[in-house]
N, CA and C of each residue as an Amber inpcrd file, in Angstrom:
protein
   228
  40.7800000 -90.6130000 136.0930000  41.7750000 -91.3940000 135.4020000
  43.1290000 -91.0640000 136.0080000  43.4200000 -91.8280000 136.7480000
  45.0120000 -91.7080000 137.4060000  45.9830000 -92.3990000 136.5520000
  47.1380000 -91.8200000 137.6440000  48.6810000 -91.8750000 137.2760000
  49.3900000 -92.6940000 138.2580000  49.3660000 -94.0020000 138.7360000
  50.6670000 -94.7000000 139.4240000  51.9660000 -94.6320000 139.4040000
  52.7020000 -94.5690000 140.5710000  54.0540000 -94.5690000 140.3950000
  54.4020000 -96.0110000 140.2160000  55.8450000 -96.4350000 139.4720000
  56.0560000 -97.6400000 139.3120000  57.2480000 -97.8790000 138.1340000
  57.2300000 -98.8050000 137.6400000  58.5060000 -98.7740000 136.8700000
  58.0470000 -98.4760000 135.5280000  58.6450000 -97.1780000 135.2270000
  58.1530000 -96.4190000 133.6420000  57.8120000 -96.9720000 132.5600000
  57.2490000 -97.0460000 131.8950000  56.6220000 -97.8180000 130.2220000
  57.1270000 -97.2460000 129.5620000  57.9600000 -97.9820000 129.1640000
  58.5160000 -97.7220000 127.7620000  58.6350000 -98.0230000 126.3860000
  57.8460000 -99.0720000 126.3320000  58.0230000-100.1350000 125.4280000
  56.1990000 -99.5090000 124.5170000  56.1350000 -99.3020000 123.2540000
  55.0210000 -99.2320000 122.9670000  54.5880000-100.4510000 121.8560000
  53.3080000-100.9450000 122.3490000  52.4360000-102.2650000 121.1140000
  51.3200000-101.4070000 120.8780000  51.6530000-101.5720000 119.8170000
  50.5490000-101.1110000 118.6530000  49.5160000-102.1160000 117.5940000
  48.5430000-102.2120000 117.9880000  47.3570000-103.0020000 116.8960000
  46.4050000-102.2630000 116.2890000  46.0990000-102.9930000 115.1360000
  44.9570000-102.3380000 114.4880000  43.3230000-102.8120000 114.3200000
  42.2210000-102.4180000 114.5940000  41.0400000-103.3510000 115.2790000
  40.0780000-102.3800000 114.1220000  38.7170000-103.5560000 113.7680000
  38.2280000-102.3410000 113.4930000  37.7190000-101.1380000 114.1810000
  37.1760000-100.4010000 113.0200000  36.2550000 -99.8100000 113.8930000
  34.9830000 -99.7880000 115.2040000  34.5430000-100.9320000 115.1830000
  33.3110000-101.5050000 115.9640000  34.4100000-101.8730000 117.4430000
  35.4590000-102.7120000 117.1060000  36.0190000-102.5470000 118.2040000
  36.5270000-101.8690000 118.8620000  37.1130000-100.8220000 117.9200000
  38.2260000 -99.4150000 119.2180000  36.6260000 -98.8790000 119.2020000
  35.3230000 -98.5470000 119.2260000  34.2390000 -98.2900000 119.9140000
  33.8020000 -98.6660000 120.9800000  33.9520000-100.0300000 121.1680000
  33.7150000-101.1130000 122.1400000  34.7350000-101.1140000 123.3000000
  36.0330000-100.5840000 122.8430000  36.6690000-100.7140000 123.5070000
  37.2460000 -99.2160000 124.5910000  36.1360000 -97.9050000 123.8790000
  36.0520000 -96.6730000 124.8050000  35.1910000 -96.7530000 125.0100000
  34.0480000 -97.9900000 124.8850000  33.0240000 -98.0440000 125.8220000
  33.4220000 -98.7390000 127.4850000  33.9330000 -99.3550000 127.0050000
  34.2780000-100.7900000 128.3230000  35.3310000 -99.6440000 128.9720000
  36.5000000 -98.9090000 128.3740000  37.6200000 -97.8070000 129.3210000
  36.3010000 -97.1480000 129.8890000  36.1580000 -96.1730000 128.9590000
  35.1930000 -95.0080000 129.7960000  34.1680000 -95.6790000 131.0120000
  33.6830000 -96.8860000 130.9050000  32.7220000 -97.2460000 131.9560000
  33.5680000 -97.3990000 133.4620000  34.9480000 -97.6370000 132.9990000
  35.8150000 -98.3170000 134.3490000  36.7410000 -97.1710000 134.9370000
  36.4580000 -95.9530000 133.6530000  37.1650000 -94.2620000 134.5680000
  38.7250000 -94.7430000 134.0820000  39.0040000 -95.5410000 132.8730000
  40.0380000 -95.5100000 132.7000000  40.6220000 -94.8440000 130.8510000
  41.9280000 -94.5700000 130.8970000  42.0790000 -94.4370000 129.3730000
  41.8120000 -95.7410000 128.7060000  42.1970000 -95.7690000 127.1730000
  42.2120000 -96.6070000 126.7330000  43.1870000 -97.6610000 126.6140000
  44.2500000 -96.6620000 126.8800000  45.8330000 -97.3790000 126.8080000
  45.7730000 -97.7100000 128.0220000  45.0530000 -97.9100000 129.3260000
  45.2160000 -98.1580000 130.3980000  44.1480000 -99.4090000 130.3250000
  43.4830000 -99.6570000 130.0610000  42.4160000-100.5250000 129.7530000
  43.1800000-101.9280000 129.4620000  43.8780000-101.7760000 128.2200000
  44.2580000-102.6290000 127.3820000  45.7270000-103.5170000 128.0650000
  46.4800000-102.3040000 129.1920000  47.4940000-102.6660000 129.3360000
  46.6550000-103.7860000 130.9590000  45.7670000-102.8920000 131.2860000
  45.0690000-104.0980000 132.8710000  44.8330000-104.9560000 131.7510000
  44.1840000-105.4320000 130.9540000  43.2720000-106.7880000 130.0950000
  44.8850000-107.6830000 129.9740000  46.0760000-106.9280000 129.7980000
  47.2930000-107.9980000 129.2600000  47.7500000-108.1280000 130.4570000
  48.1880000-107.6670000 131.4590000  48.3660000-107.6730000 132.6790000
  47.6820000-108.6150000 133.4540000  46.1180000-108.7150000 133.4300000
  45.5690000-109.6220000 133.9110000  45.5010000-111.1440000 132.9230000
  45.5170000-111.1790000 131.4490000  46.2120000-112.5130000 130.8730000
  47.1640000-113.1480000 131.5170000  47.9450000-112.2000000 131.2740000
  49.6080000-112.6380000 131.8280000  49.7320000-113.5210000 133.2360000
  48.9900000-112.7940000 134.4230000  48.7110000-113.2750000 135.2210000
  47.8680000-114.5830000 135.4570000  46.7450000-114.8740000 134.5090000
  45.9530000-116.1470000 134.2450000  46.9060000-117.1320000 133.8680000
  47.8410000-116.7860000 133.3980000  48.8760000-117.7970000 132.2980000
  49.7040000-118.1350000 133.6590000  49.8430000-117.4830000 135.3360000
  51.3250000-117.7550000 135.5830000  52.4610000-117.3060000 135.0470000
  52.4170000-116.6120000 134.0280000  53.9940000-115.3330000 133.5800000
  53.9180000-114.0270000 134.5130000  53.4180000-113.9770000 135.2340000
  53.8550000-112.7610000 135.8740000  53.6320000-113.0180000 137.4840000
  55.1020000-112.4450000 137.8320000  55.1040000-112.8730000 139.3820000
  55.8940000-111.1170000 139.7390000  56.8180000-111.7710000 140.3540000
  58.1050000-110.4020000 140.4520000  58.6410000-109.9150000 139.7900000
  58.4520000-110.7650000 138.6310000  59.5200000-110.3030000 136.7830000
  58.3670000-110.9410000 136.3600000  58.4990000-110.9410000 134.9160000
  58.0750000-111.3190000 133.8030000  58.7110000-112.7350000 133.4170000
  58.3050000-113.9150000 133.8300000  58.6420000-115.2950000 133.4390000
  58.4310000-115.3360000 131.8140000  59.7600000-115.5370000 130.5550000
  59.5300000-116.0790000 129.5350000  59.9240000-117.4420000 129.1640000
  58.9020000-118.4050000 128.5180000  58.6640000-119.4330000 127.9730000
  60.8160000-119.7800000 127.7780000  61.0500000-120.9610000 128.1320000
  62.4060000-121.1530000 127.7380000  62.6580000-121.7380000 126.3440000
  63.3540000-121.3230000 125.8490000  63.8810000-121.2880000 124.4080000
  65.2470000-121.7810000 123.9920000  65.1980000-123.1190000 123.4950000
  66.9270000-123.2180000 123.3750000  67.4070000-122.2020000 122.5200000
  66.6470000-121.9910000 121.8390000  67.6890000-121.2660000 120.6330000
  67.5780000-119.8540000 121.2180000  66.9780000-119.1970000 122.2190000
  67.2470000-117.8200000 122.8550000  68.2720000-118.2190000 123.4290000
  68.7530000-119.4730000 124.4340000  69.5750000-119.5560000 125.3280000
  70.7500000-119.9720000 124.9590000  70.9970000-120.8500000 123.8020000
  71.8770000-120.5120000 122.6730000  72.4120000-119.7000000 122.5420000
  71.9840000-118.4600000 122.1310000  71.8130000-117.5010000 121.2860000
  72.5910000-116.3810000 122.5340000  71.8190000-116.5150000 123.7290000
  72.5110000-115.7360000 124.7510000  73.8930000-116.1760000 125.5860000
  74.2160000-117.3480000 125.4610000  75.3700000-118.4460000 125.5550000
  76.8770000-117.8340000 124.7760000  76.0090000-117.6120000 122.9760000
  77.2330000-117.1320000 122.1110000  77.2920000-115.9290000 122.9390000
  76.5290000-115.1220000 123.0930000  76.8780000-113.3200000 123.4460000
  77.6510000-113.3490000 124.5220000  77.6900000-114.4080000 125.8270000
  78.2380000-114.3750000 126.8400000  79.6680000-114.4310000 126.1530000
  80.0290000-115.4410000 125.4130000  81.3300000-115.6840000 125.0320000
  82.4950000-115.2430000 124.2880000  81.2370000-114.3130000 123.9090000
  81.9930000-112.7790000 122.9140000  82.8570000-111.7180000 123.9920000
């Protein structure tokens, strides 16, 4: 179970599954030699990538009211 260099994680998501699944789901890590938190972060990593949001950055969905919203802050 390795350690990559790369740009640090900082950000933590937290869910709650049952039991049958966080089982299922140190079955499927442990088979691939990975943690669990490493597991979960390749499975969103590789979504992300199916979707086209992830290239060089992180592409988010455009939002008027984010861009709005970041428009007022500029003007402050």
């Amino acid at each position: 179970m390795g350690h990559k260099k790369g740009v640090q994680k900082s950000v933590l998501l937290a869910t709650r599954v049952t039991p049958v699944i966080n089982d299922k789901i140190k079955q499927l890590a442990f088979r691939e030699g990975l943690y669990v938190s490493e597991w979960i972060r390749h499975l969103i990593v590789s979504e992300l990538k199916s979707q086209n949001m992830l290239g060089n950055s992180l592409r988010l969905p455009q939002n008027d009211f984010l861009l709005q919203e970041n428009d007022t802050e500029r003007a402050r």
